[in-house]
Biotite code that builds the C-alpha atoms (Angstrom):
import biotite.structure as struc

atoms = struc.array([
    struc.Atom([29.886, 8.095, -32.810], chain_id="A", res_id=1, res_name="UNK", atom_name="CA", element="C"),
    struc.Atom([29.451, 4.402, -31.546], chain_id="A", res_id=2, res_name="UNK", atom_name="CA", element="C"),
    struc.Atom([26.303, 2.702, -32.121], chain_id="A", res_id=3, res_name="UNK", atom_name="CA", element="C"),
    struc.Atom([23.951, 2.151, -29.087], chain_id="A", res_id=4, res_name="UNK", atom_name="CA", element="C"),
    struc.Atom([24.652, -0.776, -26.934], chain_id="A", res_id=5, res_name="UNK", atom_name="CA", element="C"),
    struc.Atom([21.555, -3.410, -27.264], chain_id="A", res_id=6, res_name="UNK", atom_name="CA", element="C"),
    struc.Atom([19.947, -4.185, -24.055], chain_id="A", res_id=7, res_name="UNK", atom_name="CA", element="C"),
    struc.Atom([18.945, -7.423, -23.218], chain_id="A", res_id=8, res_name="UNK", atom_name="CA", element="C"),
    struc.Atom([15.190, -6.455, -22.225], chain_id="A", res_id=9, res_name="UNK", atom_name="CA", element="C"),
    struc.Atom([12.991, -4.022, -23.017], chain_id="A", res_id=10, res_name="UNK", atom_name="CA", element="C"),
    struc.Atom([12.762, -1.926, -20.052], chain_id="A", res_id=11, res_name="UNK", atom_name="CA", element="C"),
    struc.Atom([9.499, -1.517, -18.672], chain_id="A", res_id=12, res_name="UNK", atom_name="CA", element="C"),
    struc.Atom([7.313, 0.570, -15.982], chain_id="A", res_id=13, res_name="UNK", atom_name="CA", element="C"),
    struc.Atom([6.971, -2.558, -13.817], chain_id="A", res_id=14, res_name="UNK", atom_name="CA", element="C"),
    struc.Atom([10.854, -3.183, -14.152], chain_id="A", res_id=15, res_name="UNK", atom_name="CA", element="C"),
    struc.Atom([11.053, 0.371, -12.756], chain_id="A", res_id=16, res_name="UNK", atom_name="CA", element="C"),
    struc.Atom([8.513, 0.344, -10.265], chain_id="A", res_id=17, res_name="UNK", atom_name="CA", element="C"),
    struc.Atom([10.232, -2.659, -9.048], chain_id="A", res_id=18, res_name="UNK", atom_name="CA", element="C"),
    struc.Atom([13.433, -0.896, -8.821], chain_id="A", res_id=19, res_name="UNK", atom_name="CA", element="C"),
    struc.Atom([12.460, 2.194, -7.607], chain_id="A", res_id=20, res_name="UNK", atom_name="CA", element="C"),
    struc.Atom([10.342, 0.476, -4.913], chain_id="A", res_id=21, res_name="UNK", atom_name="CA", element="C"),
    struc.Atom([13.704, -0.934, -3.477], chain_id="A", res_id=22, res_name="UNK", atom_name="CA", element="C"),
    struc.Atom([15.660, 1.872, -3.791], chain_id="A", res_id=23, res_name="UNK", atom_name="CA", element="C"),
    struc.Atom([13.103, 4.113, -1.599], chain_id="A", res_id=24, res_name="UNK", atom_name="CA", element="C"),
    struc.Atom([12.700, 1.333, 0.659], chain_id="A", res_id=25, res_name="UNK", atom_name="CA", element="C"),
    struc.Atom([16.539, 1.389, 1.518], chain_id="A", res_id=26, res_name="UNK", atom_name="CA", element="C"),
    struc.Atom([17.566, 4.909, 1.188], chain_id="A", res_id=27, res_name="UNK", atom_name="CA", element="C"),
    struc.Atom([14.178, 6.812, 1.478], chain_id="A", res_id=28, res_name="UNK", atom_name="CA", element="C"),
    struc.Atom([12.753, 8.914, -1.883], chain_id="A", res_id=29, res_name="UNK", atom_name="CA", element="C"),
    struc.Atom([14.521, 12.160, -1.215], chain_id="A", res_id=30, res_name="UNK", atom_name="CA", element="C"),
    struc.Atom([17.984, 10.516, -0.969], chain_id="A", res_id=31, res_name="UNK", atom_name="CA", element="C"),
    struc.Atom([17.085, 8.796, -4.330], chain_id="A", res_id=32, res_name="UNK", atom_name="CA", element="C"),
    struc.Atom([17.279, 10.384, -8.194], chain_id="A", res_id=33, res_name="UNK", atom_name="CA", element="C"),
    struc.Atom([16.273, 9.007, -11.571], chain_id="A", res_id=34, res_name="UNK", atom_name="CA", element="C"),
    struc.Atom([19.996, 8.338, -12.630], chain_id="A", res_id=35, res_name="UNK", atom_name="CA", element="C"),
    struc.Atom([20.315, 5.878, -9.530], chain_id="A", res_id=36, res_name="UNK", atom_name="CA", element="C"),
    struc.Atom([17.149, 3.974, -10.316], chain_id="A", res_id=37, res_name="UNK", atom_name="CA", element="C"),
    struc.Atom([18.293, 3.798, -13.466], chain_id="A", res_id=38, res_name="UNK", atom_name="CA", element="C"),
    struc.Atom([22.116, 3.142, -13.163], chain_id="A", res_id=39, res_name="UNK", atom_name="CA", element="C"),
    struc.Atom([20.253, 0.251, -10.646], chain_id="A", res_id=40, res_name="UNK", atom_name="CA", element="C"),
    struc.Atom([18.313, -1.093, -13.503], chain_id="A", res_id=41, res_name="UNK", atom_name="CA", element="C"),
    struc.Atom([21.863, -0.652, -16.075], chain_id="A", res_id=42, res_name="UNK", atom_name="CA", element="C"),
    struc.Atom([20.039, 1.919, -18.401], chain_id="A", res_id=43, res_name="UNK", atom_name="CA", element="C"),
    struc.Atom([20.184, 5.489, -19.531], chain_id="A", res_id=44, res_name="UNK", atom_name="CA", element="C"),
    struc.Atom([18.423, 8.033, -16.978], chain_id="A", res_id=45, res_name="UNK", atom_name="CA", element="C"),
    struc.Atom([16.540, 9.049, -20.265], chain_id="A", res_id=46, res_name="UNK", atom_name="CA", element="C"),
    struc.Atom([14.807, 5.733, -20.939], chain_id="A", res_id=47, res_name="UNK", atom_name="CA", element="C"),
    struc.Atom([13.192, 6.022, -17.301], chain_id="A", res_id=48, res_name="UNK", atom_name="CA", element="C"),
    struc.Atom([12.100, 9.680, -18.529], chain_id="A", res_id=49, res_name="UNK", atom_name="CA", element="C"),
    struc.Atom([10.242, 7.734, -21.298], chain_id="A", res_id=50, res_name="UNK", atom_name="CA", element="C"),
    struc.Atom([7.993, 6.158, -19.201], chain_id="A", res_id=51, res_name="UNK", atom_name="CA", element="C"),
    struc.Atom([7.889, 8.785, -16.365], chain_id="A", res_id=52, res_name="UNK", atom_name="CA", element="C"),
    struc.Atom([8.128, 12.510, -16.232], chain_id="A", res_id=53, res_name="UNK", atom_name="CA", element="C"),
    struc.Atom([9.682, 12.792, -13.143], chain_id="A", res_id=54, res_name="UNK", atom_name="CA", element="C"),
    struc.Atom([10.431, 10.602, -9.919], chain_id="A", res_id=55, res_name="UNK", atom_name="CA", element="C"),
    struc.Atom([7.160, 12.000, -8.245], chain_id="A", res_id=56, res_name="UNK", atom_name="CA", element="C"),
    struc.Atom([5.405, 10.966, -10.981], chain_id="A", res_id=57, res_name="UNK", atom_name="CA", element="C"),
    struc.Atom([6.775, 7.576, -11.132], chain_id="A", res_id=58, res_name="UNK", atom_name="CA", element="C"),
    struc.Atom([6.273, 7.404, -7.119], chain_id="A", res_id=59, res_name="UNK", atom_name="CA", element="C"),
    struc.Atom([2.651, 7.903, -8.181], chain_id="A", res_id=60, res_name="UNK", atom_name="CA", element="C"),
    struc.Atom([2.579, 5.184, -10.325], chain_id="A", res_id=61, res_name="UNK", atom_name="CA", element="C"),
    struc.Atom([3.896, 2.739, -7.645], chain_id="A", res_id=62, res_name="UNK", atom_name="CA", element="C"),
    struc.Atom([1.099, 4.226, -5.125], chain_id="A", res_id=63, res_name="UNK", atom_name="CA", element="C"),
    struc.Atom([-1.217, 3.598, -7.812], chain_id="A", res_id=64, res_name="UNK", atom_name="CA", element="C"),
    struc.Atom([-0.694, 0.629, -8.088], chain_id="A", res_id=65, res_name="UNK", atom_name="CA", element="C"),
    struc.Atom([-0.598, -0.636, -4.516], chain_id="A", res_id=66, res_name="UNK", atom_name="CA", element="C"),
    struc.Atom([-3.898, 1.192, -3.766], chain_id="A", res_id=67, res_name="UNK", atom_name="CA", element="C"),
    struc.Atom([-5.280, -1.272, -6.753], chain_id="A", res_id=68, res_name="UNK", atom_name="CA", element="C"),
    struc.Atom([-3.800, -4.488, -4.976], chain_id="A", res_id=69, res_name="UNK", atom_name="CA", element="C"),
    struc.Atom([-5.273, -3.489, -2.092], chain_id="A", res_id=70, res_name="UNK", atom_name="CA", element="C"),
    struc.Atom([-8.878, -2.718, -3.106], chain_id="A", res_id=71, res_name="UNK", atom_name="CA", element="C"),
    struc.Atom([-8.346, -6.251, -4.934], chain_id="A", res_id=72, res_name="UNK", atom_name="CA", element="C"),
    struc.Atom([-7.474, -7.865, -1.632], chain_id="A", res_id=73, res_name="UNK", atom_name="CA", element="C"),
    struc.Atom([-11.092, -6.104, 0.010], chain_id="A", res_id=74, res_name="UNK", atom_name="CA", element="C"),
    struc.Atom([-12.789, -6.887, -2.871], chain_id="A", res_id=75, res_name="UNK", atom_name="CA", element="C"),
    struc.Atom([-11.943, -10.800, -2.787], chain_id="A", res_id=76, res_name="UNK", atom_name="CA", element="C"),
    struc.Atom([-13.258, -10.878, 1.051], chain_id="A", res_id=77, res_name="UNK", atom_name="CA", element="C"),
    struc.Atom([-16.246, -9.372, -0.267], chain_id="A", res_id=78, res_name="UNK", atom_name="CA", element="C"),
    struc.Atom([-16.790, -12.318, -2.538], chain_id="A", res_id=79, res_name="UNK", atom_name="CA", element="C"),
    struc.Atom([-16.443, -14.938, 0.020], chain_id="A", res_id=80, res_name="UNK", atom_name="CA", element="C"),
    struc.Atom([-19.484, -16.876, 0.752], chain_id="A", res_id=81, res_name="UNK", atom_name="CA", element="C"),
    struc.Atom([-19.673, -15.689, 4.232], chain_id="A", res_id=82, res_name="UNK", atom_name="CA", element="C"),
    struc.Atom([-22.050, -13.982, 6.554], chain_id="A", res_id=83, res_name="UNK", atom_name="CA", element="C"),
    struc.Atom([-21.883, -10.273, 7.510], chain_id="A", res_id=84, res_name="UNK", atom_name="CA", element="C"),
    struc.Atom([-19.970, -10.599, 10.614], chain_id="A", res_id=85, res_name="UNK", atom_name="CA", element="C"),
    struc.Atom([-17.861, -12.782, 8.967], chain_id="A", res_id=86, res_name="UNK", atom_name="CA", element="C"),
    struc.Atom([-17.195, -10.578, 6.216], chain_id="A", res_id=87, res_name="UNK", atom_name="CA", element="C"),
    struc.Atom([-16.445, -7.742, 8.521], chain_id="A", res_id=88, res_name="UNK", atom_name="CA", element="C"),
    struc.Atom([-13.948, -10.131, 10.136], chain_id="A", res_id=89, res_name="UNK", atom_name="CA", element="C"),
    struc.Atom([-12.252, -10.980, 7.107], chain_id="A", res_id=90, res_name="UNK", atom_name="CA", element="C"),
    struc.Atom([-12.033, -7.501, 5.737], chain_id="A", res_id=91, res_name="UNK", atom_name="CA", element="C"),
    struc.Atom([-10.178, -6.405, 8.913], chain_id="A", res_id=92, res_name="UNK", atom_name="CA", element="C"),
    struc.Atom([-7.770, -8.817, 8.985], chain_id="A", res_id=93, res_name="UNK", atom_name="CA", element="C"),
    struc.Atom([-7.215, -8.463, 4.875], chain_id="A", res_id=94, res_name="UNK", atom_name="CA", element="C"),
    struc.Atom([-6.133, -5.164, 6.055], chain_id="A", res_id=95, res_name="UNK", atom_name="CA", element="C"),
    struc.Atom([-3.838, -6.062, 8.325], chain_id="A", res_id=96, res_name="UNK", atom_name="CA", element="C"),
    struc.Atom([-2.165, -8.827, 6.318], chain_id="A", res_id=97, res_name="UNK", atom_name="CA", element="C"),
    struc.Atom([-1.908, -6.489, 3.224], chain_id="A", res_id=98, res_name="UNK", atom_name="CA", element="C"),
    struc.Atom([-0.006, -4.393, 5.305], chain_id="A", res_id=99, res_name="UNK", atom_name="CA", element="C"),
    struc.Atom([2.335, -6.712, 6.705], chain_id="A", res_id=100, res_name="UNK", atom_name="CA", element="C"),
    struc.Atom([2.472, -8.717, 3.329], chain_id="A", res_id=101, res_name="UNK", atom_name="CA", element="C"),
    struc.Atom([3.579, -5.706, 1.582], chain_id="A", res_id=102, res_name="UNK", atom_name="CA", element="C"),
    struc.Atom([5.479, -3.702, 4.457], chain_id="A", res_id=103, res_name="UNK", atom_name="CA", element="C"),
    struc.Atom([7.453, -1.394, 2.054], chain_id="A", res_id=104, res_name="UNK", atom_name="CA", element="C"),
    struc.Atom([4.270, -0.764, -0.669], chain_id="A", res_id=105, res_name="UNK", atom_name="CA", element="C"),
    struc.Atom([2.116, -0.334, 3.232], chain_id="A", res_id=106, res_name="UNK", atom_name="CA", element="C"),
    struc.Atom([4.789, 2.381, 4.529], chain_id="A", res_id=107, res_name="UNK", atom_name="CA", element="C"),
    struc.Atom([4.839, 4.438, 1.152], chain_id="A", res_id=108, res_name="UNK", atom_name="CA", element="C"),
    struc.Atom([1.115, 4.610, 0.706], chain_id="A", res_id=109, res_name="UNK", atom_name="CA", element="C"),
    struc.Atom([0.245, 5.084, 4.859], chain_id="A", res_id=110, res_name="UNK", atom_name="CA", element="C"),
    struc.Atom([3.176, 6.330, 6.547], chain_id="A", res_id=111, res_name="UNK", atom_name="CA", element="C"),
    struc.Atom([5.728, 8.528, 3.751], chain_id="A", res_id=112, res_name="UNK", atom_name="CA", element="C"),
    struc.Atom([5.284, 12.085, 4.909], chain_id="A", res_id=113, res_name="UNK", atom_name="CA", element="C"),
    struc.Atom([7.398, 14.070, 1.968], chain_id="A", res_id=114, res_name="UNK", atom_name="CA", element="C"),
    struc.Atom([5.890, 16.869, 0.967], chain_id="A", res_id=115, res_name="UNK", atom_name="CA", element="C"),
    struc.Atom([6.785, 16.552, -2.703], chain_id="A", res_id=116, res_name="UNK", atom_name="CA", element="C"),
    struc.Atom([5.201, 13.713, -2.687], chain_id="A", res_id=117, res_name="UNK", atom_name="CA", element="C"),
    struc.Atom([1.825, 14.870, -0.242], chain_id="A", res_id=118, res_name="UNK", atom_name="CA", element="C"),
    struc.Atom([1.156, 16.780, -2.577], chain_id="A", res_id=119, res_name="UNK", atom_name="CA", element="C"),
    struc.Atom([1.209, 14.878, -5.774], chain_id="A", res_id=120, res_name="UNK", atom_name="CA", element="C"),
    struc.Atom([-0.227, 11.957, -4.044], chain_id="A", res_id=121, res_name="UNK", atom_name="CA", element="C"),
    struc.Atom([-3.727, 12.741, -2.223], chain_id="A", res_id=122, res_name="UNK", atom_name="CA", element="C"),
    struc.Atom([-6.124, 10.434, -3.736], chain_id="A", res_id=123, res_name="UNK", atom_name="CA", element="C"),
    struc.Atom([-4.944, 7.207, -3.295], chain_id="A", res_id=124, res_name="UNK", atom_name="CA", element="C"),
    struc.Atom([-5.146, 7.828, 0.782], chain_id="A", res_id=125, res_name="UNK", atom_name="CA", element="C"),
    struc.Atom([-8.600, 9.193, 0.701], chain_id="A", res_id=126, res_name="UNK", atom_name="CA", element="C"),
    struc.Atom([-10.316, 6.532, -1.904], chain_id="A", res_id=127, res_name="UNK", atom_name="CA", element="C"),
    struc.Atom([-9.106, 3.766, -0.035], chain_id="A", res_id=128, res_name="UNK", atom_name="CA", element="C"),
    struc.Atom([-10.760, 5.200, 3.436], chain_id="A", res_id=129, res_name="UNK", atom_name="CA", element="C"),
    struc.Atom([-13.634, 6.371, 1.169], chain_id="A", res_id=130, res_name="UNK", atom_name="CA", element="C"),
    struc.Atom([-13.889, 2.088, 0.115], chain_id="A", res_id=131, res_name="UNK", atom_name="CA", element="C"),
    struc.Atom([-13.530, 1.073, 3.926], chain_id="A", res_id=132, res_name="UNK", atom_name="CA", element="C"),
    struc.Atom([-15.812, 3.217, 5.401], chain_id="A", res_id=133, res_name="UNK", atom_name="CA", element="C"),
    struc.Atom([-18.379, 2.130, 2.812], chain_id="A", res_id=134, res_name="UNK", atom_name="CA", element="C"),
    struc.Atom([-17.352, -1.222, 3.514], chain_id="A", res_id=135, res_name="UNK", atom_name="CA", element="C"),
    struc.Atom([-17.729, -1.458, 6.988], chain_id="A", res_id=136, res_name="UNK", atom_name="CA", element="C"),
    struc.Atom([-21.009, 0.665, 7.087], chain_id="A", res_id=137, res_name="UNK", atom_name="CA", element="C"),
    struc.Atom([-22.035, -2.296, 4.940], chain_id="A", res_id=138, res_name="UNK", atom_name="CA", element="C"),
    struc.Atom([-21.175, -5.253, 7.061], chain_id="A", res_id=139, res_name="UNK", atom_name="CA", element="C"),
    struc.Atom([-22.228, -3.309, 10.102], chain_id="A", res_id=140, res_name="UNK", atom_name="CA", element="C"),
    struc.Atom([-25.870, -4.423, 11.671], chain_id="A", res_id=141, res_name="UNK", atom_name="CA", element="C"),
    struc.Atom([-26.251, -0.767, 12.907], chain_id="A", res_id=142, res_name="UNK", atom_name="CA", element="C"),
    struc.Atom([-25.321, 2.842, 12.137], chain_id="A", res_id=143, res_name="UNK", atom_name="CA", element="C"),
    struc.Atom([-21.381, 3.354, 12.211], chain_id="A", res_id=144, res_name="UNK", atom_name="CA", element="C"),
    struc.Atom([-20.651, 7.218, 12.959], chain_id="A", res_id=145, res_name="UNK", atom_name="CA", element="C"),
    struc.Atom([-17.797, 9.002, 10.910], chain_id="A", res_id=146, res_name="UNK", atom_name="CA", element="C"),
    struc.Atom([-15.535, 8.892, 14.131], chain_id="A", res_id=147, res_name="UNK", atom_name="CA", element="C"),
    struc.Atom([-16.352, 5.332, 14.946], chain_id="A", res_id=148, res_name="UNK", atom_name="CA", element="C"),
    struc.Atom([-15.563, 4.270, 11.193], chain_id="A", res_id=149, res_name="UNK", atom_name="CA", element="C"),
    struc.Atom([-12.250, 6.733, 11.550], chain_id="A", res_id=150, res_name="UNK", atom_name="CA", element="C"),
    struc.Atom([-11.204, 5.235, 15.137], chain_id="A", res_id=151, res_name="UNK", atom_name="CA", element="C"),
    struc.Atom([-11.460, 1.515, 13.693], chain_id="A", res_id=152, res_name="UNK", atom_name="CA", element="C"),
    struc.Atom([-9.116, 3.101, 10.444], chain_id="A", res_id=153, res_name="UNK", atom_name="CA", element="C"),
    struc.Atom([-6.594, 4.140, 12.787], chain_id="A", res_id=154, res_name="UNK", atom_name="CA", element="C"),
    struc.Atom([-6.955, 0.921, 15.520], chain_id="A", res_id=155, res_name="UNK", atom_name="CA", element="C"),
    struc.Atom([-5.750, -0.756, 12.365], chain_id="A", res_id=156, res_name="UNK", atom_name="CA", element="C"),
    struc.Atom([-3.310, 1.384, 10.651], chain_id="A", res_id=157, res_name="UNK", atom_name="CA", element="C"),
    struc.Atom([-1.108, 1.190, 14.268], chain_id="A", res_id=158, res_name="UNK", atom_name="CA", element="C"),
    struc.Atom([-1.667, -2.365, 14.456], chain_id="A", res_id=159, res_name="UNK", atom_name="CA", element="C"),
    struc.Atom([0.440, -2.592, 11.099], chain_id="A", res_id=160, res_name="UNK", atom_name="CA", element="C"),
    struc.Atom([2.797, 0.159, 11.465], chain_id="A", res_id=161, res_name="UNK", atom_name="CA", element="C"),
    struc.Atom([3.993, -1.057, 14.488], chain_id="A", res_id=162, res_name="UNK", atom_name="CA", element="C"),
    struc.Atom([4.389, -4.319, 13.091], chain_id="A", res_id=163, res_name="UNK", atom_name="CA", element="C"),
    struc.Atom([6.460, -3.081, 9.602], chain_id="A", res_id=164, res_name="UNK", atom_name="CA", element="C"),
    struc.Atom([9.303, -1.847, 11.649], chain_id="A", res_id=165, res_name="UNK", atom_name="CA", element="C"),
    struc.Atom([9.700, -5.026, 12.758], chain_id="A", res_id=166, res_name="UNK", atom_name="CA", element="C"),
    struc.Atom([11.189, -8.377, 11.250], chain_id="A", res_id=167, res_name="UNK", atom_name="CA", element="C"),
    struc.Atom([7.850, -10.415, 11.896], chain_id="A", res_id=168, res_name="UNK", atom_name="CA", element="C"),
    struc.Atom([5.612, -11.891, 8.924], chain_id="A", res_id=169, res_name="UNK", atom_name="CA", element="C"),
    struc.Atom([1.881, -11.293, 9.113], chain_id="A", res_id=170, res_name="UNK", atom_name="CA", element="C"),
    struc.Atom([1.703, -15.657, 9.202], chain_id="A", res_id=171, res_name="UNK", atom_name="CA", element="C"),
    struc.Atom([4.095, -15.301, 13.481], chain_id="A", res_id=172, res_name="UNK", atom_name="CA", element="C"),
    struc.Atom([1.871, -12.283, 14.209], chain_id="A", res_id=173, res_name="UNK", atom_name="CA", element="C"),
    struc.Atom([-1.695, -13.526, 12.993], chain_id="A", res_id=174, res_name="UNK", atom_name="CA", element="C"),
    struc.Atom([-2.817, -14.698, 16.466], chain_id="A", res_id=175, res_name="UNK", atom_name="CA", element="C"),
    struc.Atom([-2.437, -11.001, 18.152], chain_id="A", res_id=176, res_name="UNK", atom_name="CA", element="C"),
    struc.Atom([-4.124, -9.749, 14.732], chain_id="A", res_id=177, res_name="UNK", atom_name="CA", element="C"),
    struc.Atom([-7.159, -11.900, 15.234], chain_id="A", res_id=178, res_name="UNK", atom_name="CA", element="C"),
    struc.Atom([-7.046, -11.019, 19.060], chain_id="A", res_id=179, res_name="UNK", atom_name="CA", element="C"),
    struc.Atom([-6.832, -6.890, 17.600], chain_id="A", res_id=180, res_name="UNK", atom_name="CA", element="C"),
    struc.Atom([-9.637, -7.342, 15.245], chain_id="A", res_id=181, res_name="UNK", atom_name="CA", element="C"),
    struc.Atom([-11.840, -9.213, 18.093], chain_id="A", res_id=182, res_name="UNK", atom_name="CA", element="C"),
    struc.Atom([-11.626, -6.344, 19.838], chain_id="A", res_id=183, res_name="UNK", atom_name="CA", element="C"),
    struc.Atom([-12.468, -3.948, 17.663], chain_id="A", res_id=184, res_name="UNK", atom_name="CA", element="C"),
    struc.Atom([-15.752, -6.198, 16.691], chain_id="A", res_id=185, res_name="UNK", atom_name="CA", element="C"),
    struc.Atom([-16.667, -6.284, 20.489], chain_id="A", res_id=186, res_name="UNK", atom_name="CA", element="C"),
    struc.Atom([-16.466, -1.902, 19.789], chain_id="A", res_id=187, res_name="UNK", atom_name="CA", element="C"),
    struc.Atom([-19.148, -2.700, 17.155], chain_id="A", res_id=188, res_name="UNK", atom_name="CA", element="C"),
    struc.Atom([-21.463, -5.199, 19.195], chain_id="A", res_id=189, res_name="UNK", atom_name="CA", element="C"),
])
């Protein structure tokens, strides 16, 4: 029996997340297994099954972790010295530039619809809306129904998925987002 070849670097979840993330981007998560991510990475398929139990498990991981990032990014607007209206503002367009700062993290928390997946990953989804409806009820100088608050969700969520399918960065784009979130603002008035 040989010994086992030393690796370079510890391999880590992150290193795998990072990996996978790719992978799924190119090929889409049902064309992609744990020995490719890890034959991508130049490890055994086992030492992913150390940190993961399975690839819908480490998919949940990844989701996790981009549903963080992006209640970081709301939670920084929040911070900012700024005025309600301005807030409100802010938080839109925070939206919209997560999304099209992180197209491939945006499409597999908003827009995957595998159903081993659906149903291991719920939460994320409904915590996030749970955070921006609070959010804008918040900023909001009057009563915001639960249709209003969905309708603004969705105004925004097409905004950005029409805009990850294509090659532009939020920074060429920013002028039609501010133009988008001025009009949803003029919905609020």
């Amino acid at each position: 029996m040989s010994p086992r070849k030393a690796v370079e670097q510890e391999l880590t979840k992150e290193m795998i997340m990072t990996a996978a993330r790719e992978l799924f981007r190119k090929k889409g998560y049902q064309q992609v297994s744990i020995r490719q991510i890890a034959s991508e990475l130049g490890y055994s398929h086992g030492s992913i099954y150390y940190h993961f139990k399975n690839k819908a498990d480490l998919f949940y991981a990844m989701i996790e972790t981009d549903f963080k990032l992006l209640d970081r990014w709301l939670e920084d607007v929040m911070n900012l010295n700024l005025d309600h209206q301005g807030k409100l503002r802010e938080v839109l367009l925070a939206y919209i530039r997560f999304g099209l700062t992180h197209k491939s993290q945006y499409e597999m928390m908003f827009l995957l619809s595998d159903d081993e997946v659906k149903n291991y990953v719920s939460k994320g989804p409904n915590e996030s809306y749970e955070k921006f409806a609070s959010t804008l009820i918040e900023l909001t100088n009057r009563k915001v129904t639960i249709q209003e608050t969905w309708s603004i969700f969705l105004s925004l969520h097409g905004f950005v998925s029409h805009y990850c399918r294509c090659d532009e960065t939020y920074n060429e784009v920013e002028m039609l987002a501010m133009i988008h979130v001025n009009f949803i603002l003029k919905s609020l008035g």
